[in-house]
N, C-alpha and C positions, 0 to 999 in steps of 0.2 A: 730713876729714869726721868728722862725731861718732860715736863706735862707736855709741850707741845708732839712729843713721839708717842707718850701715851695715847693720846686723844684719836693720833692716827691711826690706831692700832684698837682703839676701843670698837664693840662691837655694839648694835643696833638691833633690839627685835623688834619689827612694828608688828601689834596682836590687838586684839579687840577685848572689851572685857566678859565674864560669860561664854568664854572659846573655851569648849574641848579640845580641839587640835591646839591652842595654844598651853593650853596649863600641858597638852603630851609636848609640845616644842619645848618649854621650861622644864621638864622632866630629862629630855635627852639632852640638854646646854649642860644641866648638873653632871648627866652620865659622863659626857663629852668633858667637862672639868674645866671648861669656859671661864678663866678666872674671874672677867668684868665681862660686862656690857649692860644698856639702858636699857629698857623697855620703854616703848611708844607706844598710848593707846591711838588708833587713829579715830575712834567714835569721835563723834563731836566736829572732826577739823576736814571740810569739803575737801579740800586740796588732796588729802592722806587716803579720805574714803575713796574719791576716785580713782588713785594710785594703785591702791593695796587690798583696796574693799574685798574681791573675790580672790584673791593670793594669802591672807594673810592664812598662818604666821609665817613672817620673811624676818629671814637673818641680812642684814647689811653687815659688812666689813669694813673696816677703817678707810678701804681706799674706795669704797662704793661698791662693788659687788656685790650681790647679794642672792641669796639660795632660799628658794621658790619649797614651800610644803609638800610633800614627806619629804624628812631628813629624818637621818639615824644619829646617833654618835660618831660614829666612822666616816663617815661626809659630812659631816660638822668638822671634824679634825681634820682632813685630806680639804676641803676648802678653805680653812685658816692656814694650812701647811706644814702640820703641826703631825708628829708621830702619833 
């Protein structure tokens, strides 16, 4: 695959560190079978806290989307569009 399609397509968790809700978001990306994506902490970076501070863990998608805490597996996969 061409890295520039890759990249499109790669997925974004912004999480904090010391998150329950986040280590369960990294538990259902696994279930969900999420081949890649990053993890963002936003501690430390004003810009991210202000964004995401009270949302996080948020899934982004390669084209900006992105799915707002509780997700499951199954709207992890019907978001990506994935069976």
């Amino acid at each position: 695959m061409p890295s520039n399609e890759r990249l499109r397509m790669a997925c974004i968790l912004f999480q904090r560190d010391h998150c329950l809700l986040c280590d369960e978001a990294l538990a259902v990306l696994a279930e969900a079978r999420l081949p890649e994506f990053d993890s963002v902490f936003i501690d430390d970076d004003a810009y991210l806290e202000a964004r995401y501070g009270l949302r996080v863990p948020v899934l982004r998608d390669g084209n900006g989307r992105e799915l707002d805490w509780p997700f499951d597996a199954v709207r992890v996969r019907a978001f990506l569009g994935k069976p």
